[in-house]
Every structure is written in C-alpha cells, then in structure tokens.
N, C-alpha and C positions, 0 to 999 in steps of 0.2 A: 318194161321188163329189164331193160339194163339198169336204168337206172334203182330197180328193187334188186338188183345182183349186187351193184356196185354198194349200196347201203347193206347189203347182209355184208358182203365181205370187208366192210368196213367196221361194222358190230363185233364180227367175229374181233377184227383184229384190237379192238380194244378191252372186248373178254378175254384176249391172250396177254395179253400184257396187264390187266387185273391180275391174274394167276400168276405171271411172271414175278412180280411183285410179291403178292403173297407170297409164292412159292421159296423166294428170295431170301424169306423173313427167316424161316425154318431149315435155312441153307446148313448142311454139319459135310463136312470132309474129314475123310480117313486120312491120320498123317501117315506118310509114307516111310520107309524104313530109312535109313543114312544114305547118302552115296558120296564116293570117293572119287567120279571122275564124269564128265561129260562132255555134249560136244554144241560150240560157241556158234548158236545160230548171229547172235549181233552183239555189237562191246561197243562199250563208250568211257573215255578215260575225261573224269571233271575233275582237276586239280590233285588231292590223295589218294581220290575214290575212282577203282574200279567196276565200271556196272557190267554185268554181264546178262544175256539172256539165253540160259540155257537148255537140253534136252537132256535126257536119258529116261527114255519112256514118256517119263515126262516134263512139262513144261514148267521152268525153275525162272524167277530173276535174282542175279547173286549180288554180292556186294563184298568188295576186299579193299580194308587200305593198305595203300601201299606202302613202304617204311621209309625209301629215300627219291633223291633224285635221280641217282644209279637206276634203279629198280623201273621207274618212270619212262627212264628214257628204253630202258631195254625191253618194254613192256609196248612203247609205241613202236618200236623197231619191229619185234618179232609177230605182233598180236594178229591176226587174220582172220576170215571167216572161214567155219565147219570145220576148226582145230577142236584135238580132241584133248584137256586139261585134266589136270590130276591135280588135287587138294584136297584138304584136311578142312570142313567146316559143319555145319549144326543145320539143319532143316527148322526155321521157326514159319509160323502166320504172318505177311504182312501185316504192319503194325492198323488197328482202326480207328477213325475219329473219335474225338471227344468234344465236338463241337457240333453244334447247328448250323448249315449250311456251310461246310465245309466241304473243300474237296476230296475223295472220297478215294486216297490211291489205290486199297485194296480190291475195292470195286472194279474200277479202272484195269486191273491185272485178270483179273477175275474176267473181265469181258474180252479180257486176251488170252484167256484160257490158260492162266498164272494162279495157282491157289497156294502154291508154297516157294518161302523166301529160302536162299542159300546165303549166310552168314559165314563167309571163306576165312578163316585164322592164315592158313599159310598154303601157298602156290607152290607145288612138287615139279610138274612139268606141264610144255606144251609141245603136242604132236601133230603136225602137219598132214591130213587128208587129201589125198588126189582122187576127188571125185568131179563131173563135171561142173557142178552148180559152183565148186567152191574154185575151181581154175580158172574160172569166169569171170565170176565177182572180184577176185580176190587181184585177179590180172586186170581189169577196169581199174580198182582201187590204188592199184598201182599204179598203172597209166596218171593217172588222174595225179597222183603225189608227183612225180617226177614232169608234170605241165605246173603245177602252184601246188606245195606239200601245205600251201595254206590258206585251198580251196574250200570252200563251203556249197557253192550254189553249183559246181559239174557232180559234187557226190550227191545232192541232195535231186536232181534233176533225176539221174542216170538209175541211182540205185536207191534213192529213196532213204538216205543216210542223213538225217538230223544232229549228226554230233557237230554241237557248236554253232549251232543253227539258233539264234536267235529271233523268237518268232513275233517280239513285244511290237514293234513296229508296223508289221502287218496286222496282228490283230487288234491296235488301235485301227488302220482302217478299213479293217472287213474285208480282208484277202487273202488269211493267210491258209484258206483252204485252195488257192492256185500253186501251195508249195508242197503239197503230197503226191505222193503219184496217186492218180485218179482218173476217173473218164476220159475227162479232159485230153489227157495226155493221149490215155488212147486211141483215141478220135484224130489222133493224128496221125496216128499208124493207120487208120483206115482211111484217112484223108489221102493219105499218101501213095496205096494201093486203090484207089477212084482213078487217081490218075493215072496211075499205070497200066490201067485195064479200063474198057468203055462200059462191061457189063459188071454192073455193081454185084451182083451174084457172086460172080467171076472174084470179084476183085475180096468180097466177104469171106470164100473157101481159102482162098490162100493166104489173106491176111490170118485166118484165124489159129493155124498153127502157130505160125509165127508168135502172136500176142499171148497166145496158151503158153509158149515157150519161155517169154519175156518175163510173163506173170508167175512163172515157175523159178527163177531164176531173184525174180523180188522177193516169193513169199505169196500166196496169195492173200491178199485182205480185204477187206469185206467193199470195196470199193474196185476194187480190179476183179471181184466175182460177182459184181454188179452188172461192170461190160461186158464182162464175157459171157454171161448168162442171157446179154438180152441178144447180145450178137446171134448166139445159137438159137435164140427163139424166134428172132426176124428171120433166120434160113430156114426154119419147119413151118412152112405157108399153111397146111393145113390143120393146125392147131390154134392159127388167127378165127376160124371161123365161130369155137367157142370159148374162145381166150382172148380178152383184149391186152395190150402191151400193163394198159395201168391194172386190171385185176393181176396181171402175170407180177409184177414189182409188188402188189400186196403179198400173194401168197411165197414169193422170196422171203419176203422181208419176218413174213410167220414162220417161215421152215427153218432160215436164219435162227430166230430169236429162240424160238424150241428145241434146236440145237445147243443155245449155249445162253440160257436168260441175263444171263450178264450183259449181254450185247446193247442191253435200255442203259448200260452207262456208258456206252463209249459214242460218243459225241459225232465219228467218222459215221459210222454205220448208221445212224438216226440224219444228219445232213444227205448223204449219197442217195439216201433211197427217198425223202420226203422230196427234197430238191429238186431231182430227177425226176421222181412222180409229178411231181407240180409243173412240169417244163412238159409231159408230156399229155396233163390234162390242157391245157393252155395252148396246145400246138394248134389247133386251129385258130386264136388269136392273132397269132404271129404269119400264118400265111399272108399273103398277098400283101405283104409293108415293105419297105425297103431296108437296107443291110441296115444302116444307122437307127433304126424306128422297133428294128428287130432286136438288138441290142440293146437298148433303151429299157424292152418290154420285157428281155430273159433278166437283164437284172434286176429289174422292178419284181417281178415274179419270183425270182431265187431267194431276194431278200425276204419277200413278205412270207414267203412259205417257211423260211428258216428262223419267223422271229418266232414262237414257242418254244423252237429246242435253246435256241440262244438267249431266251428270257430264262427257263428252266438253270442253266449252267453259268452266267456270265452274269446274267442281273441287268444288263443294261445294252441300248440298240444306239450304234452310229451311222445314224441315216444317211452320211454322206459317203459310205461304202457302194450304194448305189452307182452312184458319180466315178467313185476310185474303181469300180468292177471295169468302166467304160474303157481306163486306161489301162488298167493289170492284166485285163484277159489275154486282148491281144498282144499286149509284151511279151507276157508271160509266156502263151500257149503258143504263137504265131512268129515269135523273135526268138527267144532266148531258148526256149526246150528244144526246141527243131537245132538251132547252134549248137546245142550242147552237144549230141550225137557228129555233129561234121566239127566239134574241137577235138573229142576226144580219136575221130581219125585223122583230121588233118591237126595238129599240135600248131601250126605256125599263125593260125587262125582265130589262138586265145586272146592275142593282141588287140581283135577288135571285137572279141568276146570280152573281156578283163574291160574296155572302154565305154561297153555299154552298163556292167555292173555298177561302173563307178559313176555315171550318168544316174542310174537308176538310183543308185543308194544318196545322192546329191538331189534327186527330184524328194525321194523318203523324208529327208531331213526337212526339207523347206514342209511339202504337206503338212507335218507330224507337228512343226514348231505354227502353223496357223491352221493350224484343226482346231474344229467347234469340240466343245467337251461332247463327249457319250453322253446319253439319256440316262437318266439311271432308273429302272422300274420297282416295284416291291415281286417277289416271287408270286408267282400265279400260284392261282388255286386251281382246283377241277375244273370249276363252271368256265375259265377262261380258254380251257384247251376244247372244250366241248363247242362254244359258241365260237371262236374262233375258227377252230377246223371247219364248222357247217358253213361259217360265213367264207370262207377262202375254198372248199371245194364243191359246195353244192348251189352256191348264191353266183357263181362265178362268170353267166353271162348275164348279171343283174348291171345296170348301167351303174348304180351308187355303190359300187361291191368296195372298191378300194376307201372311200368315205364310211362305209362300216366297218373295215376294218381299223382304220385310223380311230374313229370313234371307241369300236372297243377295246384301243390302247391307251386313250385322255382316257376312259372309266377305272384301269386298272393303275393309271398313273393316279389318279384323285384318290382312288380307294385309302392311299397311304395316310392320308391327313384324319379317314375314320379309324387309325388301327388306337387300341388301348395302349395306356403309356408303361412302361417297362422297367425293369430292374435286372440288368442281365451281368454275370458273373462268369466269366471266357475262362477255358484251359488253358491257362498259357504255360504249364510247367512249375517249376519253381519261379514263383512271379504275380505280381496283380493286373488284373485291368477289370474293371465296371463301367457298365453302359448304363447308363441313366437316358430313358427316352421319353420326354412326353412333348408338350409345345415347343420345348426346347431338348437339346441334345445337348450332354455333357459325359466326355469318354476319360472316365481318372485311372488313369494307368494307362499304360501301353505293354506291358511285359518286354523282354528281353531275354535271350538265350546268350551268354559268353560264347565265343569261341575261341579256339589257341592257335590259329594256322597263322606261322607269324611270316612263314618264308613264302617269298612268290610263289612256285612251284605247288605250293598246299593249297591256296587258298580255289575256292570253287565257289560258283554262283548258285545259291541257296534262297529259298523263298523266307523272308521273316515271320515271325508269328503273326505281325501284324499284315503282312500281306495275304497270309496262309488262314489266319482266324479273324481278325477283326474286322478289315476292310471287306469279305466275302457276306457275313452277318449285316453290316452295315448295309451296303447295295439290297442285299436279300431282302431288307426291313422297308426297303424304298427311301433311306437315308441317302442326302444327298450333300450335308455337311454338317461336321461338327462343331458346334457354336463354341466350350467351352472346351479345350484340354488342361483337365486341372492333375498334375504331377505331384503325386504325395513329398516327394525327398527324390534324390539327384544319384540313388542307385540304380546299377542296372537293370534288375532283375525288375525292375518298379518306371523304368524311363528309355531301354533300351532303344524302343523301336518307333521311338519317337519322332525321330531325323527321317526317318523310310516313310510312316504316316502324314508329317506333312508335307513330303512328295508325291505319295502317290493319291492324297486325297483332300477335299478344301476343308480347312480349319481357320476359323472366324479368329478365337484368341487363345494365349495361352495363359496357367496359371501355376505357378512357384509357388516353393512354403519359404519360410523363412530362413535367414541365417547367407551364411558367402554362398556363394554360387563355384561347384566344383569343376572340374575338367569338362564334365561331360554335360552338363548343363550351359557352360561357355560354348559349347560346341552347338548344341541347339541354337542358341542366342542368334549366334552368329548367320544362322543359316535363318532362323525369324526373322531379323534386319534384312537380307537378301530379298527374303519374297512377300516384306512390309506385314509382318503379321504383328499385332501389338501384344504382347505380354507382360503381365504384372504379379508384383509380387507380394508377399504379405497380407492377405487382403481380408476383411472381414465378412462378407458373405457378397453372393450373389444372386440375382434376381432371375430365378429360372422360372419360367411361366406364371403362374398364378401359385409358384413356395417361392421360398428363398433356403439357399442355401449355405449355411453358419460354419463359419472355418473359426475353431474352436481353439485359437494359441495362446499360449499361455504365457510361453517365454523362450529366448533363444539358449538353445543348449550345447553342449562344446561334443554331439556328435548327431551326423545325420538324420538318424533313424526317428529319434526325440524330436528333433523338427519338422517329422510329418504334420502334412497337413492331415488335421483330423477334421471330420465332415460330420453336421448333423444338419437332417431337416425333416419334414412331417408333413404328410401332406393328407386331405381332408380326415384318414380312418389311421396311420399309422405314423410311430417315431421310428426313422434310419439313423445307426451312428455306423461310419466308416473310419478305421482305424490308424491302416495305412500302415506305418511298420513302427508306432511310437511304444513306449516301453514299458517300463511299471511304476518310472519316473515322473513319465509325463502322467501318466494315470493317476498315480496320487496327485497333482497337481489340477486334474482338470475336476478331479470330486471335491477340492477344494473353492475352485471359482465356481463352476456348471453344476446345477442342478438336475438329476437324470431322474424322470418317473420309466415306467418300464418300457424298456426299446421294444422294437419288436422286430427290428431284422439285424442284426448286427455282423460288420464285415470283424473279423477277430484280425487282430495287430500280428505283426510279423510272423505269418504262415505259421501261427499256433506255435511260436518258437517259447521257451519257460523263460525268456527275459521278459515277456505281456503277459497280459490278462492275469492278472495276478488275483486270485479267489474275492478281496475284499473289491475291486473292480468290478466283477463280472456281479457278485453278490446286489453288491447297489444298483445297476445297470438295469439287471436282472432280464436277460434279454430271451422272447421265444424261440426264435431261430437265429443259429449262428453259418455266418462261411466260412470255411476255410479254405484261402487260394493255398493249393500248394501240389509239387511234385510229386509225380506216384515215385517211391522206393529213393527218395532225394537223399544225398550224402549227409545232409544235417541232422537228418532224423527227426523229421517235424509232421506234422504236428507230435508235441512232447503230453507222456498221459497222463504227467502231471496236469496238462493243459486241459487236456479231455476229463477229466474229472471234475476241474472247476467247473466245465460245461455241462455237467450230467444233469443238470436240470432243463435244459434247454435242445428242440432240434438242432442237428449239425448234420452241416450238407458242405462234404467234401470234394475239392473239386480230382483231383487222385483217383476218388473213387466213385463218382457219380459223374466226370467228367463236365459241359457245359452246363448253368442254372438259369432259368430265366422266371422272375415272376412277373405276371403279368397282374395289373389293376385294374378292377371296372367296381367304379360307385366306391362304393364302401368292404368290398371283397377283393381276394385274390387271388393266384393259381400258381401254384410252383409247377413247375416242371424241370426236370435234368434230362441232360440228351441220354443218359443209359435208361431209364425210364420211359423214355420213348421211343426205344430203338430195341425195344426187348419183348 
C-alpha cells in the first residue's frame, strides 16, 4: 500500500510538471505601469553596472551604469539594504535566448518571481529605512567591512551575499552548493540547541523561532523553507501516521512548483528537494555504519540523485566531487560557518579565520590544477529521466542498483556517436560562427562582441558569447572537442572569442586564411604555442570524415575581408558554400577559377553587407537556402535590400530574426530547424 502511495504521488508529480511546462509555453504577463521609486531588497556593484533587485509591489531586477569613478565610489559608500531609491527609467522584458541550449536568464528571474527588468537612465536619490530587517543586515554588513572591507567568504556565510563571489572553482569540483545558505547550515543551528538541551523536542521548540527569525532576516528561499517546513513537520507527531517525511517533501515540492512553475528552472530548488529526498529515502542504508562509511554513502547518494538535474543544466558530471564532498563538508559546515558567527562577534579571531581561508584557497589551487577533466554527456532525453529515477528510487535495495545506474550513464554517453551529423548556425550578434558536426567536428567562427571599458574601474567580468552560446550547444551535443577551428579572416566580430574557446575547451587545430597575420591573430598564435596546439595557414582543403573540405583561394588581397577563407564541400545529397566576409572582389574571381552547379545551402558573405553577393554571384551560385549571420537592429544596417533582393529567389533564414539554425542530415534528407520555431 505504501509503496502504491508512493508511486501515485510520484505520477502525480510528473503530470504537474507536464503542465508546468505546457503551461510555461502560453506564459503572457500584463506590463505594469512606470515607477519612479522603490525599495533595494539586494545590490551588487560589477565594475560600471549597478545591479539592483528591487520591490514596489513588485518584484523588479534593475540595471544602471554608472558615469564615473566619483559616482562608484559614493555608490559603495552609501548603497544599503531596504533603502528606499528614486530614479528615472523604462520597465522592458528581460532580454530571451536565441540559441539552443542556452542558459535561459529570463527563466531564471522568473523562478524568482522577476517578470520585469528596470532599465535606470538616471539615480535622483537614496533614503535610508529604519526598519528591523534592514538594522540588522545592514549593521552585519557593516560589522563585516570594518573586520576586511574585502571580505567575500563572512558576507557570503552570514547573509548569504555572493557579490564577488566567484563560484568557478567550486563548481569544477562539485561543491559549490556548500556556499549557499542551505540545510546544511541549519542543521547547525539545531546541532547547536541538541546540545544545549538533552530533550530534542525541547531543543526543536526553541530552536525554531530562532531559525524562523534568521530565515526572515535572509529572505526566505526555497531551501531555507525546505528546513523549516520539515522541522515543523517532525514536531506534529500525529500527522507521521499518514504522512511519511518523503511523501511530505513530494507534496512541498508540488505546492512549491504550483505556486510559481518557474521554479523547474532554478536549479536551488530542484537540488534541495531531490537531494534531501534521496538522503531521506536511503536512511535506512546509512544506519548501523560508522561516521566515515556514513559519509562516504551520503556523498555517494547526493551525487547520484543530483546527476539528472545536473546533466539537464551543466551537460557534464565530475565524479571526483564525490571525494571533494568528504573534504568540503566538514570544512565547510563544521570549521568555517560555525567561525564565521564567533569572528563576526569576537573581531580578533579573523586572524585564524583569514588563515584557514588562505589554506583553503591554497588546497583549491593545487586540486583545481590536477583535477581529471569533467565527463561531458549529450543532454538527456525523456526516456533517461524516466529509467533513471525508477532505477535510483524504486530499485534501491536492489544489490546491482549503483551498476545500473552507471550503465544507464555508458548508454547515454554512447548514444552521442548515433546522433545525425549537423549544420548549426549560432546567434552570436553581429558576427559568425558555424558548427559543422558529423565524424569530425569543425567550429568556423567563434563571434565576438567589442567592448569599450578601457579604464580599470569599468571593466566587469562578463560571460563571452562563446562561453554563453557555443561551449553550452557543444557539451549539450555530447561534444567533447573540436578537431578543427577554422577562422575565416582576423576580425573580431569573426575571431573574437577565440582566445576564451581554447581555454575553456580542447581544440585539436587551428586554421588561418591567408595574407599577414594581424594583432589579434598574433595574439592567438601566441597563446597556441603555450598550450602546443598546431595551426596552419593557407591550406587547401581538409579531410573531415568521409568529405573533404575545399578552401577556395584565389589570391592575397591588400584587405582582410577578401582573404576570407571561403569553404566549399558536398557531402553524399548536398553542395555547402561558406562565405566568410569575402566581397564582390573575391566573387568575380572565384566564378573565374571554381565552377558552381547549384549550392544548396549557402552561408552569404559579410552579414548581407552591399559590398557581397553581388546579383551576378548569387545568379550563378544560384543557391536554395541562404544564412544570414547578423545583428538584430546592428548600426550597419545589414543585411542591405539590395542584398535581399538578389536573394529573392532563394530561402533566407536570418539569424536577427529566427535567432539559432540547425539543420540536421539523415541519408539523403534534412531538417531545418530555428530556435524561434521551436520555441513558439
């Protein structure tokens, strides 16, 4: 009978998140009318940009740059929490992807109960609130600046304050869920009152103000109304008789989600509750072992129950987080949190607080620099989260349970080698980049955004397109490196994020067009040579799987653009020509060597600029479908209608305006798809 409970209310909970989903699809919000003032639930100042997160009614995230250094420093001086600010700005929609597999900000806001962005022109005033929450916080905050004004880890401990928190390190190795306030933390507050009382009862009634207090004081979020929900459910004894702890965590987790269906994006609240579920289906496991055998077995456990959400979101598992939980927890949870509370009252006591941080971030370094690479997976499908969950909560005193699920991780890892080979075409703005995927991988372009922040003070740490679009698609795809980066010409808009891609991901070779090699190509070079990658230049085609692919040069010309590498090749049912940004120069020149029968997917030359595709080009070419990378609303004005008109015999698929393209191949067919097309 339980066990037929525990399976309804697990059905249910996957018919509500069906709906959630749907429901999601058809999501429309009323814009709300202007407002001129509100008041500063949390601020974080990143180099120009002030982020704010604000109220008035309702739930706003704002965004002001700032004009000088002046401005900056009197903005960190004055800024506080539950001030009440006056400005002059625009209510828009956070901005939405245009890519596949991408991370999803608006989503993200939206599961914080954030539907509309404040775009602040100009800051009138700030007025300081004497209420309790904020003489609290704001007196910690305090406290905390005058012990190190350039603390990170007593604000992030205390109040839960991530400004400048840099999280890349932990979450290479799978901990940096011990840097949120969380259960965890809690559990310490109750550890704490265990011992100051013998009768746990006892000790649970008057912890629980308290925590209620604390959690009021943070914000309640969906992990701090995890503890406290079950706290209050462990002290009504008579509602265990037809409630067990893990049906009580399902029906949260539905009333949760019902509440606010955005909540299937925010990554906190899908870890807190599956995690914690799994630790408390498992508890009988863990009886009767010893302290060491028990830790062994909650980390084993937390990981394995977390790889779905974390395969869904990250793409890829570092099994040796396992190992790192053995060491982080207890630092973490049992050393350093518990300090933080007795620095911020004894001050003289940072000393050998400040000594273990700097130990800790010294142990960081060494892990970080001989860690195994992450796993990288292809994105699950349905069938994986289905077999997976049955195998991890209802196979669970099966002896081979952990060997099936390991098995159903080799199947999802092989699956990549059956996926069809590809032709994908990324939003990168004004800019190119194409993925070519079939036996081999070949990524030509990289995009690039300019920026002007020339003074220290401006500059702010920003995700690149290619960490933000292309490496996210790659992992997604079960890509695991790219064999060939071939670089049309030595602009930015066309090679920018170059230098960020072969750092943050392995790249077999590189490929140049012809002609001198400019600043920022010297600059690659040099960082190739570092990390032995071989690049070549010039080259006449290369041998990608069972094609080859034909670099079409003609001759070196006395500017950039003309020395793109232009790209043709054909593989069993279709001809590709890629254009790259060459001009009407090089055009009459390649109809003079190259003979073109009809292409059939053609990337068009400099984002439809009227120096390409010049009508007797396109005429001969004569090409089905055309792309055009380019900027929505770009200052160039491109694609030009002159351009479009040469095209009018042919499809055109804008990346502006259909945002990411991907066609895929099977046999002798193929399948276009854009992400507004499938997202509509």
């Amino acid at each position: 009978m339980k066990r037929l409970k525990t399976i309804l209310l697990c059905s249910i909970c996957f018919i509500t998140i069906y709906i959630v989903f749907d429901g999601i699809k058809h999501d429309a919000v009323v814009k709300p009318k202007n407002i001129s003032e509100a008041i500063i639930i949390d601020y974080e100042l990143k180099g120009d940009l002030l982020k704010l997160e604000l109220k008035n009614k309702l739930l706003y995230v704002g965004y002001y740059q700032i004009n000088n250094l002046e401005e900056k420093k009197w903005l960190e001086k004055n800024l506080e929490y539950d001030m009440k600010i006056s400005f002059i700005g625009e209510i828009t929609r956070p901005s939405s992807n245009t890519n596949f597999h991408q991370f999803s900000y608006r989503n993200y806001l939206k599961s914080q109960n954030i539907d509309w962005q404040l775009n602040i022109s100009k800051l009138k005033s700030l007025q300081s609130r004497k209420s309790l929450k904020s003489l609290i916080k704001n007196g910690i905050q305090r406290r905390i600046y005058h012990i190190d004004k350039n603390d990170i880890y007593l604000s992030l401990f205390l109040l839960g304050n991530k400004r400048n928190y840099n999280d890349e390190v932990y979450r290479k190795l799978g901990v940096s869920h011990l840097f949120c306030i969380s259960g965890m933390h809690f559990s310490f507050f109750l550890s704490f009152f265990f011992l100051l009382f013998k009768k746990k009862d006892r000790a649970k009634l008057i912890a629980l103000p308290f925590m209620l207090f604390y959690g009021w004081i943070l914000g309640f979020s969906i992990s701090i109304i995890r503890v406290l929900s079950s706290l209050i459910f462990s002290m009504f004894k008579p509602i265990h008789s037809f409630l067990t702890i893990h049906e009580f965590y399902i029906l949260m987790f539905l009333i949760l989600l019902c509440m606010n269906p955005y909540r299937i994006y925010d990554i906190g609240f899908l870890y807190s509750f599956i995690v914690s579920d799994a630790l408390v289906l498992y508890a009988e496991k863990l009886k009767k072992k010893s302290l060491f055998r028990q830790m062994i077995l909650i980390s084993t456990i937390s990981f394995f129950a977390s790889i779905p959400i974390t395969l869904c979101y990250s793409y890829e598992l570092q099994f040796t987080s396992i190992l790192w939980n053995l060491v982080y927890v207890p630092l973490i949870s049992q050393l350093l949190f518990p300090l933080s509370f007795v620095v911020i009252l004894l001050p003289d006591m940072y000393i050998i607080y400040s000594i273990i941080l700097k130990g800790l971030e010294v142990m960081n370094d060494f892990i970080v620099s001989n860690l195994f690479n992450p796993v990288i997976f292809k994105k699950p499908s349905l069938w994986f989260y289905f077999v997976y969950g049955y195998c991890f909560y209802f196979v669970r005193n099966y002896k081979y349970q952990w060997f099936l699920l390991i098995t159903i991780l080799c199947v999802l890892k092989i699956s990549v080698y059956f996926s069809p080979d590809e032709l994908v075409i990324f939003d990168v703005g004004q800019g190119d980049s194409l993925l070519l995927k079939g036996e081999t991988v070949a990524l030509i372009d990289t995009g690039g955004i300019v920026t002007y922040r020339e003074q220290k003070w401006q500059k702010r740490k920003s995700l690149s397109t290619g960490e933000q679009v292309i490496i996210p698609y790659l992992k997604a795809s079960g890509i695991t490196k790219i064999d060939f980066l071939i670089l049309t010409h030595g602009d930015y808009d066309h090679m920018g994020d170059a230098i960020t891609l072969i750092e943050k991901f392995k790249i077999e070779n590189v490929i140049f067009n012809v002609g001198d090699y400019n600043e920022l190509e010297s600059r690659l070079i040099k960082k190739l040579k570092k990390k032995n990658i071989p690049y070549y230049q010039n080259v006449e085609y290369l041998n990608f799987g069972q094609m080859k692919l034909n670099f079409l040069n003609t001759k070196i010309y006395d500017n950039e653009n003309d020395n793109s590498n232009v790209i043709y090749f054909r593989n069993k049912a279709f001809q590709f020509l890629f254009m790259g940004d060459a001009g009407i120069n090089k055009e009459k020149d390649l109809l003079t060597m190259y003979h073109f029968n009809q292409i059939d997917f053609l990337k068009i030359g400099h984002h439809g600029s009227k120096t390409s595709s010049s009508k007797s080009f396109i005429s001969t070419v004569n090409p089905k479908i055309c792309f055009i990378s380019v900027g929505k609303n770009n200052r160039y004005g491109h694609p030009d209608n002159k351009v479009l008109n040469n095209l009018n015999t042919c499809q055109i698929y804008r990346t502006d305006l259909v945002g990411n393209i991907k066609v895929t191949f099977r046999y002798n067919q193929y399948l276009l798809t854009t992400y507004s097309s499938k997202n509509t």
